[in-house]
C-alpha positions in Angstrom: -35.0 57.1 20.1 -35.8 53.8 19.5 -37.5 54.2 16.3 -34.8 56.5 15.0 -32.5 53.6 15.3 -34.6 51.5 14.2 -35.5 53.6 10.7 -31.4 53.7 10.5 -31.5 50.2 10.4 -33.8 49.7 8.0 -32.7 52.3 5.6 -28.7 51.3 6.5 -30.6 47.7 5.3 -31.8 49.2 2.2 -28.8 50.7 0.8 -27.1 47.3 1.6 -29.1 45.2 -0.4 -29.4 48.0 -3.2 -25.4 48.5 -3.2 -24.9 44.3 -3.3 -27.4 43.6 -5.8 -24.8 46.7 -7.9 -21.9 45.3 -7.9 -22.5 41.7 -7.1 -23.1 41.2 -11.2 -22.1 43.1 -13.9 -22.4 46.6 -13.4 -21.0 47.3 -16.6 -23.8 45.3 -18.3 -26.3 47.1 -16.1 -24.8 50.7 -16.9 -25.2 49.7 -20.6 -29.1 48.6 -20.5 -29.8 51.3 -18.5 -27.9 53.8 -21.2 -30.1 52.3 -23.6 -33.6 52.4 -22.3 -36.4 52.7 -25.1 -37.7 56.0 -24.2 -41.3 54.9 -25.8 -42.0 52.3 -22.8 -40.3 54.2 -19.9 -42.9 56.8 -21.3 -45.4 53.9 -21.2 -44.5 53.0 -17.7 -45.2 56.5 -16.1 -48.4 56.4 -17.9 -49.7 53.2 -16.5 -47.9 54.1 -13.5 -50.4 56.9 -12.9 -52.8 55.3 -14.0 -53.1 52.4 -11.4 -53.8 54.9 -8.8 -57.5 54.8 -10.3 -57.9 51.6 -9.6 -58.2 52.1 -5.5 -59.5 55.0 -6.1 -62.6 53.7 -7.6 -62.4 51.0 -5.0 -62.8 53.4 -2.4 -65.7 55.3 -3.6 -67.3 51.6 -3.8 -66.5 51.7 -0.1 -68.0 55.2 0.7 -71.0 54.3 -0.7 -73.0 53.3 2.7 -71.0 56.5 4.2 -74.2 59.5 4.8 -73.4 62.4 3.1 -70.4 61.0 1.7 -69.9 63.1 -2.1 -66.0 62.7 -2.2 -65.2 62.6 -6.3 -63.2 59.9 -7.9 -60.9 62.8 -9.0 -59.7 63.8 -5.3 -59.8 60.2 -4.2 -57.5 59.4 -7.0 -55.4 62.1 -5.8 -55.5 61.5 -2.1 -54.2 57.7 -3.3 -51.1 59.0 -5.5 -50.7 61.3 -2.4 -50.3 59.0 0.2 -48.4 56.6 -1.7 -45.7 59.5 -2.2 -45.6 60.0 1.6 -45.4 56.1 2.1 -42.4 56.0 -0.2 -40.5 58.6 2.4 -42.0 58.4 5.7 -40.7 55.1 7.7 -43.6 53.1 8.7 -47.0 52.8 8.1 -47.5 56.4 8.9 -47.6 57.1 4.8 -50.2 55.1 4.5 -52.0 56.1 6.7 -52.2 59.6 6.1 -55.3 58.2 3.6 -57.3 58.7 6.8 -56.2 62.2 6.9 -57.3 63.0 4.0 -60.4 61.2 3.9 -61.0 64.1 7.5 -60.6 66.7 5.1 -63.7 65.2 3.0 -65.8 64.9 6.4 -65.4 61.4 6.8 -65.0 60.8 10.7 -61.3 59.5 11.5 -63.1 56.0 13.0 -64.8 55.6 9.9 -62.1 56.6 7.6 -59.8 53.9 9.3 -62.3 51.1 9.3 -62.4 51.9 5.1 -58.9 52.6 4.6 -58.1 49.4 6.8 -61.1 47.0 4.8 -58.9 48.6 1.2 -55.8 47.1 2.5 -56.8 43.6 4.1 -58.5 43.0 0.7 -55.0 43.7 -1.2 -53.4 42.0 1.0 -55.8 38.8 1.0 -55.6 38.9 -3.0 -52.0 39.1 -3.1 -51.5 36.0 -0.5 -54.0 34.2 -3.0 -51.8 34.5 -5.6 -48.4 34.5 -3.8 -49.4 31.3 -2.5 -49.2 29.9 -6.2 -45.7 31.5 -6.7 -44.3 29.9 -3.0 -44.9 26.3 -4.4 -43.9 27.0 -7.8 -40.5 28.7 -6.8 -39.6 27.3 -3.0 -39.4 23.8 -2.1 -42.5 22.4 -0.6 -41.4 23.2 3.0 -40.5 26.7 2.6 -43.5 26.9 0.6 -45.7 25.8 3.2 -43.6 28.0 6.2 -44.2 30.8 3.9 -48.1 30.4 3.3 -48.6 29.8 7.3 -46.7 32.9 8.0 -49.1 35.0 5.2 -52.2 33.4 6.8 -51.4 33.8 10.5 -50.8 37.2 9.9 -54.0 37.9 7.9 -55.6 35.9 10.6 -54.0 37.8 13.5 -54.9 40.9 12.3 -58.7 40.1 11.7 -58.7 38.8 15.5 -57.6 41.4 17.0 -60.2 43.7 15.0 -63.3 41.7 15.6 -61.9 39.9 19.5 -63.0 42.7 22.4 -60.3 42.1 24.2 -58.1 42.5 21.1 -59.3 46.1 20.4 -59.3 46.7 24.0 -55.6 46.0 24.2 -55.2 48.9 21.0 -57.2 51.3 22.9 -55.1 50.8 26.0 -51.3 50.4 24.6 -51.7 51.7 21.3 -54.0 54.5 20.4 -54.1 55.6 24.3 -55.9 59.0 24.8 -57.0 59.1 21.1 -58.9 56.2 21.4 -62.1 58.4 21.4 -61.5 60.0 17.9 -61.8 56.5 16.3 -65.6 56.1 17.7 -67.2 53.9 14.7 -64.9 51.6 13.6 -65.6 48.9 14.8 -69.6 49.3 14.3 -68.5 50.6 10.4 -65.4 47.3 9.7 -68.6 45.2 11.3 -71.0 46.4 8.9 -69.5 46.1 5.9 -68.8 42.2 6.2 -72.5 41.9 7.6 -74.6 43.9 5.4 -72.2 45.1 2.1 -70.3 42.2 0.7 -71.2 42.7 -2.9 -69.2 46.0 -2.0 -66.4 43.5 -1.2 -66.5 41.3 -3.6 -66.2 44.5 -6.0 -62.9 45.5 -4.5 -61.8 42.4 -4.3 -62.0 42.5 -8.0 -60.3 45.7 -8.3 -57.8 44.2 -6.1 -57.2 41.0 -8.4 -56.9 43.9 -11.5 -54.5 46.4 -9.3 -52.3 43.3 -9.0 -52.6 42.7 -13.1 -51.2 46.1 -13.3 -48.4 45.6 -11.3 -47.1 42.8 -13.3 -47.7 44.6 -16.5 -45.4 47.4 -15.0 -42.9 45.0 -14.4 -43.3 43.3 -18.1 -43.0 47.1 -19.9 -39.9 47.8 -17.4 -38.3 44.7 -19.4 -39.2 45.7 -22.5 -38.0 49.4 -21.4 -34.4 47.4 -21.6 -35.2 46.0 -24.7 -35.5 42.5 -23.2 -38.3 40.8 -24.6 -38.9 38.3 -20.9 -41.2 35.7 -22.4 -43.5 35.5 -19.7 -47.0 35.3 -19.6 -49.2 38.3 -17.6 -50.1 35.7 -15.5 -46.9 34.4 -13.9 -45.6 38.0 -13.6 -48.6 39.0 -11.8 -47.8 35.8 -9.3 -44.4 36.8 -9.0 -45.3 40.6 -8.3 -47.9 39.2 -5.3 -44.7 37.1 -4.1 -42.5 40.2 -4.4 -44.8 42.4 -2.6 -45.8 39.8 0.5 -42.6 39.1 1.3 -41.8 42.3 0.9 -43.7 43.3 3.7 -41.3 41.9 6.5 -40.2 45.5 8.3 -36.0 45.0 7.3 -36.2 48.1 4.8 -37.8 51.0 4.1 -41.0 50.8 2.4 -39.6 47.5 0.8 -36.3 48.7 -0.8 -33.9 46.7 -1.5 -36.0 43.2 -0.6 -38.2 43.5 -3.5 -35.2 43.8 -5.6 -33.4 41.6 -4.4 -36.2 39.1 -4.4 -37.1 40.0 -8.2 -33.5 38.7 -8.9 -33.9 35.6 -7.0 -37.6 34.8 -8.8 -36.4 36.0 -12.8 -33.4 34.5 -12.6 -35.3 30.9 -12.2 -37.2 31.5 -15.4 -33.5 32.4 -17.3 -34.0 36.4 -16.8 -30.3 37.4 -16.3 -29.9 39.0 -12.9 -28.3 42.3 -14.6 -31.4 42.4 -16.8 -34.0 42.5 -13.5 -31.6 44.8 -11.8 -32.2 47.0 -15.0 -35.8 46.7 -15.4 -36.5 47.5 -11.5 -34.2 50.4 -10.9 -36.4 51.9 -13.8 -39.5 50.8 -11.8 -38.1 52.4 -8.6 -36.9 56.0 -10.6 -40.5 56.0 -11.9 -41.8 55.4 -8.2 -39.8 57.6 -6.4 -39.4 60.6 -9.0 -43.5 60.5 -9.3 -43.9 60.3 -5.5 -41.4 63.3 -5.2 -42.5 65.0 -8.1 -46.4 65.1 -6.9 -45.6 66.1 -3.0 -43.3 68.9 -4.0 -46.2 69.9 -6.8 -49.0 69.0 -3.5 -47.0 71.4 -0.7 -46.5 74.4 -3.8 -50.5 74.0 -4.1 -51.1 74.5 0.1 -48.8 77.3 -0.3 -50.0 79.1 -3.0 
């Protein structure tokens, strides 16, 4: 009951923040960049869109590589990426993002060692994105919210690598989180271990991948301008720090999978390099009807396929 209320909260949250950002500015300027969207770069935007989902896909066959008998294709780990980002976008939670791990069973790979990889592919994005979020706190906070800010990133990354690689840590998931299924994830810690011990080139690789995932990102969000015929004059660069800011703070569990915060945030971030507020609210309610009409668009397609 608790997480009911608590996935009512955040969604109540969601639609909020969404419904402010609406009608807090011009909605009539809003409607009419939205009524005039260049058809060519929303086009553009699916495509790349799509296309990103290669990017951890290839990162996660770098991954598999020290996995025995491990012959998963690039084409059904690109899928299983696009898949589980759907789910994330509807499923409260992490429990989207991790169905990963469920798809990586149907390949074989044992659910112990599918978590240690799945959970190695997100501490690197998330390590990447602090790296350059960092940049975008002191450029856009003052120096004391900056600095709150970057503690608050680190001591989370830091708390979670403790309590992977601390005994007692994973003894205390065992006994209050995973429970009785403890025993299905046999191997993680042995497989997490091995990679930082014996495969860092593999790490360094995704954490390259990582750095060019978040480059994509940014160049979403510069075509999403241009989809409103709003030329931003930005470089790559200071989009793709304002993207990793957007999507670290984002993380704080007030709204579903992010909605409404990023926005919000976006608004906040633009609007200090003289992007209109209406203008962001534009170009990221395009970003969100790509997100959200792919993600529905591909589970619907994904259930038709079991069924058929």
């Amino acid at each position: 009951m608790n997480k009911i209320i608590k996935n009512i909260l955040k969604t109540s949250v969601s639609v909020i923040l969404i419904v402010i950002l609406l009608f807090a500015f011009d909605i009539k300027v809003i409607l009419d960049l939205l009524s005039n969207i260049n058809l060519f770069y929303l086009g553009l935007i699916i495509s790349f869109f799509l296309m990103s989902f290669l990017i951890p896909a290839i990162g996660m066959k770098i991954l598999l590589i020290p996995v025995k008998n491990n012959k998963i294709e690039i084409e059904n780990l690109y899928w299983y990426n696009l898949l589980t980002y759907g789910i994330s976008r509807f499923l409260p939670g992490r429990i989207g993002d991790a169905s990963i791990i469920y798809f990586l069973k149907k390949e074989d790979i044992p659910i112990g060692i599918g978590t240690a990889i799945a959970l190695i592919d997100k501490i690197i994005v998330f390590f990447v994105q602090t790296m350059f979020a960092v940049v975008g706190f002191f450029i856009f906070f003052s120096t004391e919210v900056a600095l709150k800010l970057t503690i608050i990133s680190f001591f989370i990354f830091v708390l979670a690598m403790f309590f992977i690689t601390w005994e007692k840590g994973r003894l205390l998931i065992r006994k209050y989180i995973l429970r009785k299924h403890s025993e299905k994830f046999s191997k993680f810690y042995l497989t997490f271990s091995n990679y930082f011990k014996k495969h860092i080139l593999l790490l360094i690789a995704n954490i390259i991948l990582a750095t060019v995932k978040t480059l994509f990102f940014g160049f979403l969000i510069y075509l999403a301008f241009i989809a409103v015929n709003v030329n931003p004059n930005i470089n790559l660069i200071t989009i793709m720090i304002i993207a990793s800011v957007i999507n670290i703070i984002s993380i704080i569990p007030i709204t579903i999978a992010g909605l409404g915060a990023r926005e919000s945030i976006s608004v906040l971030l633009f609007n200090e390099l003289g992007i209109t507020p209406e203008v962001t609210i534009s170009a990221f309610i395009i970003l969100l009807f790509v997100r959200y009409v792919s993600s529905a668009t591909l589970l619907l397609y994904y259930t038709w396929k079991k069924k058929h």
